[in-house]
C-alpha positions, 0 to 999 in steps of 0.5 A: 830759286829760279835756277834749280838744279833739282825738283821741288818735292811735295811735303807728303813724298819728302815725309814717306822719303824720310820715314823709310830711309832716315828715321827709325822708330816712335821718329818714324812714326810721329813724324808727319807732313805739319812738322815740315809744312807750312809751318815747320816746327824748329825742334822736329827740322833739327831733329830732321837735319840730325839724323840726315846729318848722322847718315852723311857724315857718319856722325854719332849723337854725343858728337853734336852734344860736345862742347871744347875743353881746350877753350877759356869760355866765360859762360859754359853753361850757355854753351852746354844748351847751344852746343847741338844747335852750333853743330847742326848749323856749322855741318849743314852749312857745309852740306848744302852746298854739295846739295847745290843749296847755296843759300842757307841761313841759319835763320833755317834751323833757327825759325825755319820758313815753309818753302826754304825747308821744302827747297832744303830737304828737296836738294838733300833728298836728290842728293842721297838719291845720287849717293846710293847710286853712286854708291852702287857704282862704286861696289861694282868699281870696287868688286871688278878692282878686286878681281883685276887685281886678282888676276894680276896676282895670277898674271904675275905668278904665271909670268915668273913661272914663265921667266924661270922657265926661260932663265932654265931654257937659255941658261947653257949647261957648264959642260956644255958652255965650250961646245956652245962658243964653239958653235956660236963662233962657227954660226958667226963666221957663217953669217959673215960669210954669207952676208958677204956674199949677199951684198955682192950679190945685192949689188950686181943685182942692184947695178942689173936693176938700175941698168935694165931701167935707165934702158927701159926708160930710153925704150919709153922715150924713143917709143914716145918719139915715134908716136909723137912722129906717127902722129906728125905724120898723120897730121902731114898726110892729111893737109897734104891731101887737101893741098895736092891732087895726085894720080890714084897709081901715085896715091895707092903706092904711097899709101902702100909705103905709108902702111908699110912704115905704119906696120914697121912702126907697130912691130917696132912698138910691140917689140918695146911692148915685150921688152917692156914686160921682160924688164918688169918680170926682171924687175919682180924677180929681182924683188922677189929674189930677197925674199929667196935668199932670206929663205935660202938663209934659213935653209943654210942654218938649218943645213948648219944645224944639220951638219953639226948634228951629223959632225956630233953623231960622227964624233960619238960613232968615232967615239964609241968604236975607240971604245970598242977597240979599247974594251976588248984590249982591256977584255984581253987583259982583264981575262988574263987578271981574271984568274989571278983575281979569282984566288985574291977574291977568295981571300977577300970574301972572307975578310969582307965577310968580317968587314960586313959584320962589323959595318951592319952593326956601325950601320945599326947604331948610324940608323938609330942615330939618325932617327933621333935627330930627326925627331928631333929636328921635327920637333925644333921644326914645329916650335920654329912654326908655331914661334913664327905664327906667333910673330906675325900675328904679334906684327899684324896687330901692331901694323893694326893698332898703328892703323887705328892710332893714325885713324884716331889721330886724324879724326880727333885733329878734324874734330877739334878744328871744327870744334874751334872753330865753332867755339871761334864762332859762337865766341864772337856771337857771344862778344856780340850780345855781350856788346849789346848787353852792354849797350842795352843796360848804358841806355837803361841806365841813361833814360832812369837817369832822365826819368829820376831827373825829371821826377826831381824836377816835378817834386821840385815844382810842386 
């Protein structure tokens, strides 16, 4: 009792809870903070624990008044009045334990105590309160569920939209498809080609590379040397003036000579400096030249796009001047015909004339013809649709009623487990009293037995 996980509420906020949010009615109204504390009456808390029971479980009343059929009972009738108690008892022992109520007894519905049923209601009011706001959470999972896979439908209508119209862009027409080889052959060649002369390129410029460093690094070397000779030097020059008195004529010409081999020394290093440099730039060119090429590529595809462009455009020109040269020998020809044709078509109109009499009649009954099959094809069509509606909804309630069937299923297999197993329970309640029924009535009978014996002796006596 000390290790709550929940407040203990006042008698008077549990009956406002329970007034507004579980019991209905006259319920509702009748109910009041005696019937909970300090003496809570058993009728009115089981009533209270069936209705929170009804709520949580979605229970209805006939459910806790229904007794097994299946079971060979002894005495029903005693079970008929015990029925909604074993219910109350069973289902709240499964409950309280979601409300972090661990100790019920069920002495609690039996003859229930003040403080147990306020510990009770209080962890079942903090458990619906956590409900409805995990119920509210829920709705909201639920609605952004909804509208996700919503826009998953649309996501994925738009992407197979998108897959025929790339299937259509990639597809190559037939007439086209020799062309189409044609060109991947030549752009493939190409590429070879191109790539061939790259590595070549890439190698010679890679052998440059490495030479320009290993030259680099002797420069550096030698360039380390001479400092590390300048400073030697330095370090000479001053112990030797400690150690040896010279002439100002001598020291001035060695200090001439020694700034001269120090000037020597310095444009020695510059000119390391500067080859220095150059090396880099020639290092960042050859760098930077991949990426040229890889534009220079792109450049050259474009050139071969271009170029078969222009090959095609020649080609229809070459093409269409053939033509040309043909037509007029055909116009030459046909101007010859031409006269000739002239007299036959004469004769022809006037067959043609008879012809198109009888084709506007064939024509005629062609229409006609037709415009009844359509009809009735239209009228095959809407009985084809109205058969189909027929069909799916005739699938969609059985998809339905097989849903309720399983749903039925499913409810009626947990109801009669929990029913035998209360049944299981109230059986060995009932062996129980049977046994000390039993028990009871061999001392009853054993102490008349003493009681007729010692009245036997006293009438003997007297």
């Amino acid at each position: 009792m000390d290790k709550l996980t929940f407040p203990i509420f006042p008698a008077a906020d549990l009956v406002n809870f329970f007034r507004q949010n579980i019991l209905t009615g006259t319920e509702a109204k009748n109910f009041n903070k005696n019937d909970i504390f300090p003496n809570p009456k058993p009728e009115m808390v089981q009533k209270l624990y069936m209705r929170i029971l009804q709520q949580v479980f979605n229970y209805g009343v006939e459910q806790f008044y229904m007794v097994p059929m299946d079971l060979d009972i002894q005495y029903p009738h005693l079970v008929e009045g015990f029925a909604p108690v074993a219910n109350i008892l069973k289902l709240m022992a499964r409950f309280l334990p979601m409300c972090r109520v661990y100790d019920f007894h069920p002495s609690d519905v039996l003859n229930p105590k003040g403080k147990r049923t306020l510990h009770s209601l209080s962890g079942i009011v903090n458990f619906l309160h956590f409900s409805a706001t995990r119920k509210e959470v829920y709705f909201e999972y639920c609605s952004s569920y909804k509208s996700a896979l919503e826009n998953v439908r649309q996501l994925q209508k738009a992407n197979q939209e998108a897959e025929i119209k790339i299937e259509k862009l990639t597809t190559v027409p037939p007439e086209q498809q020799a062309e189409f080889k044609a060109l991947s052959s030549e752009i493939h060649d190409l590429q070879q080609i191109i790539s061939q002369e790259y590595r070549a390129k890439d190698v010679a410029f890679q052998e440059k590379i490495a030479q320009r460093k290993t030259e680099f690094a002797e420069k550096n070397k030698r360039l380390n040397e001479q400092k590390l000779a300048i400073a030697t030097m330095k370090e000479e020059q001053e112990r030797m003036k400690s150690q040896i008195v010279e002439s100002p004529e001598q020291r001035k010409s060695k200090t001439e000579r020694m700034k001269e081999t120090v000037h020597r020394l310095k444009q020695a290093r510059q000119e390391t400096n500067d080859k220095c440099d150059y090396y880099r730039d020639r290092v960042a060119f050859a760098c930077m030249w991949q990426t040229d090429v890889q534009g220079y590529l792109k450049k050259l595809q474009g050139i071969d796009t271009n170029l078969e462009i222009h090959r095609k455009i020649r080609e229809e020109i070459r093409h269409s001047e053939e033509q040309v040269v043909n037509l007029n020998l055909e116009l030459k020809s046909l101007s010859n015909e031409d006269a000739q044709l002239k007299r036959i078509i004469l004769v022809k109109k006037e067959k043609l004339a008879k012809v198109d009499i009888k084709n506007k009649k064939k024509q005629e009954d062609f229409n006609q013809q037709k415009q009844e099959i359509l009809e009735v094809c239209s009228r095959i069509q809407e009985k084809r649709q109205v058969v189909h509606g027929r069909v799916a909804q005739v699938l969609q309630e059985i998809q339905q009623t097989i849903g309720k069937k399983e749903q039925l299923l499913e409810t009626t297999e947990a109801g009669k487990k929990k029913c035998q197993e209360v049944i299981t329970d109230f059986r060995a309640a009932l062996e129980k009293y049977h046994d000390s029924l039993q028990k009871a009535s061999e001392r009853s009978a054993d102490r008349r037995r003493e009681k007729i014996a010692e009245l036997n002796r006293r009438l003997s006596r007297r």
